[in-house]
PAVEX-619385 format. One record per residue: residue number from 1; residue in three letters; x negated, y, z of N, C-alpha, C in turn. Coordinates in steps of 0.2 Angstrom, whole numbers, plus 5000, padded with zeros to 4 digits. Example, Ala and Ser with C-alpha at 12.3 -4.5 7.8 and 13.67 -1.06 7.14 Angstrom:
// residues 2
[pt 1,'ALA',[4934,4972,5039],[4938,4978,5039],[4934,4984,5039]],
[pt 2,'SER',[4936,4989,5035],[4932,4995,5036],[4936,5000,5039]],
//
This chain:
// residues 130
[pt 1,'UNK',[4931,5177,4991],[4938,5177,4989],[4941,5171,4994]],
[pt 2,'UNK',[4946,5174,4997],[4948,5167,5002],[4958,5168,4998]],
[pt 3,'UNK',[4961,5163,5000],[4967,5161,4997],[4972,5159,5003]],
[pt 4,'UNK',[4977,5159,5002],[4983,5157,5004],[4987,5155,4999]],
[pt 5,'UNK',[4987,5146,5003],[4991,5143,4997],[5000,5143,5000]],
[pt 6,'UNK',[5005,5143,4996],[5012,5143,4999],[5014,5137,4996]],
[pt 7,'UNK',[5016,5129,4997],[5022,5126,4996],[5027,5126,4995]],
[pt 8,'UNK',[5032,5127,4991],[5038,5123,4991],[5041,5121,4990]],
[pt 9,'UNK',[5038,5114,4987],[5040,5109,4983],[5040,5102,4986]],
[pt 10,'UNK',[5045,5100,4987],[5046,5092,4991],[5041,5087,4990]],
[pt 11,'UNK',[5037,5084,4995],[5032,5081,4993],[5035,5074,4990]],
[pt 12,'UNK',[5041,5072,4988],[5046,5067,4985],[5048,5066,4979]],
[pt 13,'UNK',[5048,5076,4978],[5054,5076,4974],[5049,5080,4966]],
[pt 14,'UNK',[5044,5084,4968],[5041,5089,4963],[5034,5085,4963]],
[pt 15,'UNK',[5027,5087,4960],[5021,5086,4962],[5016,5093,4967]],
[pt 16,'UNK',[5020,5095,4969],[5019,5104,4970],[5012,5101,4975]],
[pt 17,'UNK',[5013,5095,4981],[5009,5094,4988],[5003,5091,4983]],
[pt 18,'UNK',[5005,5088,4979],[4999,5083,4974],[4992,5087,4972]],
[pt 19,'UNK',[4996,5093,4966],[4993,5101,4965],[4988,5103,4970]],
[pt 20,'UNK',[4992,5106,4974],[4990,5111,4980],[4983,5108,4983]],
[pt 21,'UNK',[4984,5096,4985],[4976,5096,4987],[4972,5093,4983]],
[pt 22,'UNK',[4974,5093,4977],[4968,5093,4972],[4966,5102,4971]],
[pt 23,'UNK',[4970,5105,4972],[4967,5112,4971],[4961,5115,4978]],
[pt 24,'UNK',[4964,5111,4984],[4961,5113,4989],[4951,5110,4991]],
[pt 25,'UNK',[4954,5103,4987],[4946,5100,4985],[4942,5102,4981]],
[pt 26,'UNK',[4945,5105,4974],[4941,5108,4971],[4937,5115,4974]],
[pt 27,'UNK',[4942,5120,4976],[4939,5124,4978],[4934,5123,4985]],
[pt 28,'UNK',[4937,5120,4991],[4931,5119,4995],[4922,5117,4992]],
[pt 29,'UNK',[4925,5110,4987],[4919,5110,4984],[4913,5115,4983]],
[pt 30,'UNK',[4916,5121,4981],[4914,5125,4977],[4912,5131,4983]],
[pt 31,'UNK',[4918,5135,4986],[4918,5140,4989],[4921,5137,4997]],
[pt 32,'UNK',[4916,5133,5004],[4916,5132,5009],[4925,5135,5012]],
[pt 33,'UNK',[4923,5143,5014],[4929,5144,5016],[4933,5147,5012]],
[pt 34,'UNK',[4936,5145,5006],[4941,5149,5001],[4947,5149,5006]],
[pt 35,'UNK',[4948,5144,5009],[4956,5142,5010],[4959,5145,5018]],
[pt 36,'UNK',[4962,5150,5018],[4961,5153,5025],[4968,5149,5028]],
[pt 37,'UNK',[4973,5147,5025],[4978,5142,5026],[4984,5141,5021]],
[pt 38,'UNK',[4987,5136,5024],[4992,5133,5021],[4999,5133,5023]],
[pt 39,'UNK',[5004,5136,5020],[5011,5137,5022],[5016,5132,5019]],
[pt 40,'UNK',[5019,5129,5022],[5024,5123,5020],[5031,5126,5018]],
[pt 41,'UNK',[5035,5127,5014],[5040,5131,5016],[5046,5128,5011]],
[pt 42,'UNK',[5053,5128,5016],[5059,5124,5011],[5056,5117,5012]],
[pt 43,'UNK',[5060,5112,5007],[5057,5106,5008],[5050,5103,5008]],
[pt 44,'UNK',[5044,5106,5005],[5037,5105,5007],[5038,5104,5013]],
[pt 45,'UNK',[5042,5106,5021],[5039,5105,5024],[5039,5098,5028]],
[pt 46,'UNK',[5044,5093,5023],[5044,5084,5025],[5036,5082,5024]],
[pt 47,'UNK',[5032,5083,5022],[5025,5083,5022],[5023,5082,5030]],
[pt 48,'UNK',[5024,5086,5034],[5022,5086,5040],[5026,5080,5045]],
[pt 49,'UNK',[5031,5076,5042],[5035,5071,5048],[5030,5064,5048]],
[pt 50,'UNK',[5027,5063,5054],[5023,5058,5056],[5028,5050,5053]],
[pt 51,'UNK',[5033,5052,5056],[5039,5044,5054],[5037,5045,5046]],
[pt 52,'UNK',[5037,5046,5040],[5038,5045,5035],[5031,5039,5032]],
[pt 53,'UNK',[5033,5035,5030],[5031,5029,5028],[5031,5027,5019]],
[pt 54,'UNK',[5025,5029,5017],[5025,5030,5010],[5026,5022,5006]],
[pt 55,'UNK',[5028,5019,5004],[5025,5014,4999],[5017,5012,5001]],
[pt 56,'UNK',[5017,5005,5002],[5007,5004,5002],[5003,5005,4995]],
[pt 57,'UNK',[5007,5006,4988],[5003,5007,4983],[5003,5015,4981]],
[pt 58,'UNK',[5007,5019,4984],[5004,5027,4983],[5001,5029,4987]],
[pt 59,'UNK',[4999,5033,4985],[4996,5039,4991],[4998,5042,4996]],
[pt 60,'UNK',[4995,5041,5001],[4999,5044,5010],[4996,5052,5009]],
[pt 61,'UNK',[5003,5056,5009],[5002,5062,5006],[4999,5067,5012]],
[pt 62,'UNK',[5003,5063,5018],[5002,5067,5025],[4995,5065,5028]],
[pt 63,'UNK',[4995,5059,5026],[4986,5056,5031],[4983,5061,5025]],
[pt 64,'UNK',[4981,5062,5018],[4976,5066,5015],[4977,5071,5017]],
[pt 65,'UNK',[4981,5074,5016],[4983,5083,5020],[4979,5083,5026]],
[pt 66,'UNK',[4978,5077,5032],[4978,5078,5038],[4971,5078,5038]],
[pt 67,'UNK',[4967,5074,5035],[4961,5073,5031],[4957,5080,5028]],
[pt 68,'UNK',[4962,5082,5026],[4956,5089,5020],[4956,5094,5027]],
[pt 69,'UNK',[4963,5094,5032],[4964,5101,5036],[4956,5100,5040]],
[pt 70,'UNK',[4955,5093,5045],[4951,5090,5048],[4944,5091,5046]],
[pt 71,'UNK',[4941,5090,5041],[4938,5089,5037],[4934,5100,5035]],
[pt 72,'UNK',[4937,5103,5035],[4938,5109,5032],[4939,5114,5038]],
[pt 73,'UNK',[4944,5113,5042],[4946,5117,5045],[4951,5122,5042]],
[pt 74,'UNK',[4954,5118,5040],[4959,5122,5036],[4966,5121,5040]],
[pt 75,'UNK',[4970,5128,5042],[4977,5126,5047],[4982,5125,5040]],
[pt 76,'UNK',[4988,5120,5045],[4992,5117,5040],[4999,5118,5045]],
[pt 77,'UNK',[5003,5124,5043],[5010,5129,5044],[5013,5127,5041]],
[pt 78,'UNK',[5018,5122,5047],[5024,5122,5040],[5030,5125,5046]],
[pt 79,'UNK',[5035,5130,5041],[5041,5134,5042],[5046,5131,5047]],
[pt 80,'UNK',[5046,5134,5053],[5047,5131,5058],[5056,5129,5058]],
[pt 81,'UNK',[5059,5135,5055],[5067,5133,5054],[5068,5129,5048]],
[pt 82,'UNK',[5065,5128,5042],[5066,5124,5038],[5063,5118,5041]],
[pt 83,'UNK',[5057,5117,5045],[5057,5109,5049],[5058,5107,5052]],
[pt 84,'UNK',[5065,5110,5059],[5067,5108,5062],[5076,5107,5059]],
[pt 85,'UNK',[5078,5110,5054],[5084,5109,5049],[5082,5102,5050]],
[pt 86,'UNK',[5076,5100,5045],[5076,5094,5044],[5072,5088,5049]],
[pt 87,'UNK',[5073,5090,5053],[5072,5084,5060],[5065,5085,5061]],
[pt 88,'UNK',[5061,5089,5059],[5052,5089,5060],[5052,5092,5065]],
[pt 89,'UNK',[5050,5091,5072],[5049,5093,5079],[5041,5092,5082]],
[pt 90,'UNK',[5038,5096,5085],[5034,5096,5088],[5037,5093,5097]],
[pt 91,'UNK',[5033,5095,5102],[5035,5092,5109],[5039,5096,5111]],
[pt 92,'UNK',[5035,5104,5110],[5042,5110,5114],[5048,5108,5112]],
[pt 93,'UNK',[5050,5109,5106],[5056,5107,5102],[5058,5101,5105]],
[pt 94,'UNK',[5057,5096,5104],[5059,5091,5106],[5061,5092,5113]],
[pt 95,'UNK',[5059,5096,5118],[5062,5095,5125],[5067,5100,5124]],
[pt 96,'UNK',[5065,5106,5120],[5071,5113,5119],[5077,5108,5116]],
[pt 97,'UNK',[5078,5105,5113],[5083,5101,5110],[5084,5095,5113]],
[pt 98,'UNK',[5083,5093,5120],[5084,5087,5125],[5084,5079,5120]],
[pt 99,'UNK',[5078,5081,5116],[5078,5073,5114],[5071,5070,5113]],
[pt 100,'UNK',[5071,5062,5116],[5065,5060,5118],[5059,5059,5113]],
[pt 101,'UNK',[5059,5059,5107],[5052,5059,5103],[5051,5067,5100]],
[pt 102,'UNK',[5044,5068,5095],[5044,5072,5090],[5041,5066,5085]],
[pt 103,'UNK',[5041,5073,5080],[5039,5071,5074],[5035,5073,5071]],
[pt 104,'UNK',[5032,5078,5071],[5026,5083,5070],[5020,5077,5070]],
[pt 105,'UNK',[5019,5079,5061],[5012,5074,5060],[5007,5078,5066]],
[pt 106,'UNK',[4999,5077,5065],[4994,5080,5068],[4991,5084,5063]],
[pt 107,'UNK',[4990,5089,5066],[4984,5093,5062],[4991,5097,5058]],
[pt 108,'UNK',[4997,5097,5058],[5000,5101,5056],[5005,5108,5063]],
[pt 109,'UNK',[5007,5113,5061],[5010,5117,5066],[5016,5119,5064]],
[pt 110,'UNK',[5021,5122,5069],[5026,5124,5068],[5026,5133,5069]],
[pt 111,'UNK',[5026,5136,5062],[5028,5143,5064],[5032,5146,5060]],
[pt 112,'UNK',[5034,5152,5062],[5037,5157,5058],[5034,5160,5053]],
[pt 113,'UNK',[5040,5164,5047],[5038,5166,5043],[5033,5172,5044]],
[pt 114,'UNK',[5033,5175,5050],[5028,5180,5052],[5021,5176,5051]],
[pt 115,'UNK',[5018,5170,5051],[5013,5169,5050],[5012,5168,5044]],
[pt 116,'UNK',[5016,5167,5039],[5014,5167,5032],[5012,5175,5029]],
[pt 117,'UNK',[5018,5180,5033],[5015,5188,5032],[5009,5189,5032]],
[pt 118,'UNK',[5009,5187,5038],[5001,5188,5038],[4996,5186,5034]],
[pt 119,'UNK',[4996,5178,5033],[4991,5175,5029],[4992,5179,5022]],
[pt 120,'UNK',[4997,5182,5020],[4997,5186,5015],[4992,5191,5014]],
[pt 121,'UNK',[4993,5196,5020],[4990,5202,5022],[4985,5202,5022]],
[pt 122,'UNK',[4980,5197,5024],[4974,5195,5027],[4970,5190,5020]],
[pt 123,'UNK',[4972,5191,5016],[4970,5186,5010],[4969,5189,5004]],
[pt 124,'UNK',[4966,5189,4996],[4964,5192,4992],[4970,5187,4987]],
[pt 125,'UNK',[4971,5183,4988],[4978,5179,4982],[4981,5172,4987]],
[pt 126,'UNK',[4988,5175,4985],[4992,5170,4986],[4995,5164,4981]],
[pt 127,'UNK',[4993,5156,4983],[4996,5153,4976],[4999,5152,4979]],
[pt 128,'UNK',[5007,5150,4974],[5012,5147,4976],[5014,5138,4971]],
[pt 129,'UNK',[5014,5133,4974],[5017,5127,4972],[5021,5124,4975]],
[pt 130,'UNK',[5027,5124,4968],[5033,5124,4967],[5034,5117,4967]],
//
C-alpha cells in the first residue's frame, strides 16, 4: 500500500505539518516505502522557506521534514503558485523574477498541481492534513 499525503494546513497556524510527520514515522517504521510523496498545498507551503527561524525551544519543522525526506527518500512538493505568492523561490524563479537570493529550503521542490494528479493516480490513498 503506498500513500500520498496532501498538506494544507500552515505549519504556524494548524498542527496539520506536526500530524502528517509523525504519520510518516510511523508508517515508515512499519512499511519501508508506504510514502510515495508529499504535496504541500495553500499555506503548508511556508514549511519549505529556508529563512524562517523557529523559536530555539520548539521544533524546527523544516529541518525534521528535510530529515525524514533524506532519510527515506521521500519527495517533498510544495505548490509552485501558492509558494511563490508567498515569497518561497527556488534559483530559476529567482532569476525568472530578477531577484538575488532564493528561498527554497533543501530537499524540498517546486511543482504544479499536475504532480499531485499524478501522485494521486499512482497511489492506493490519499491523506489529507488540514
Amino acid at each position: 500500500m503506498q500513500y500520498t499525503l496532501l498538506i494544507t494546513g500552515s505549519p504556524y497556524q494548524s498542527k496539520a505539518c506536526h500530524s502528517a510527520l509523525r504519520f510518516i514515522r510511523a508508517a515508515v517504521t512499519k512499511y519501508p516505502n508506504s510514502i510515495k510523496g508529499v504535496f504541500f498545498y495553500e499555506d503548508a507551503v511556508l514549511i519549505g522557506n529556508q529563512t524562517a527561524q523557529p523559536p530555539r525551544d520548539e521544533i524546527n519543522l523544516t529541518k525534521a521534514w528535510q530529515e525524514v525526506a533524506e532519510q527515506h527518500s521521500i519527495p517533498l512538493y510544495l505548490c509552485i503558485a501558492a509558494a511563490v505568492r508567498r515569497g518561497i523561490i527556488n534559483e530559476s524563479e529567482s532569476r525568472r523574477y530578477e531577484l538575488e537570493q532564493h528561498t527554497l529550503a533543501g530537499h524540498f521542490q517546486l511543482e504544479g498541481l499536475g504532480t499531485l494528479v499524478d501522485l494521486m493516480n499512482t497511489t492506493n490513498k490519499v491523506i489529507q492534513f488540514r
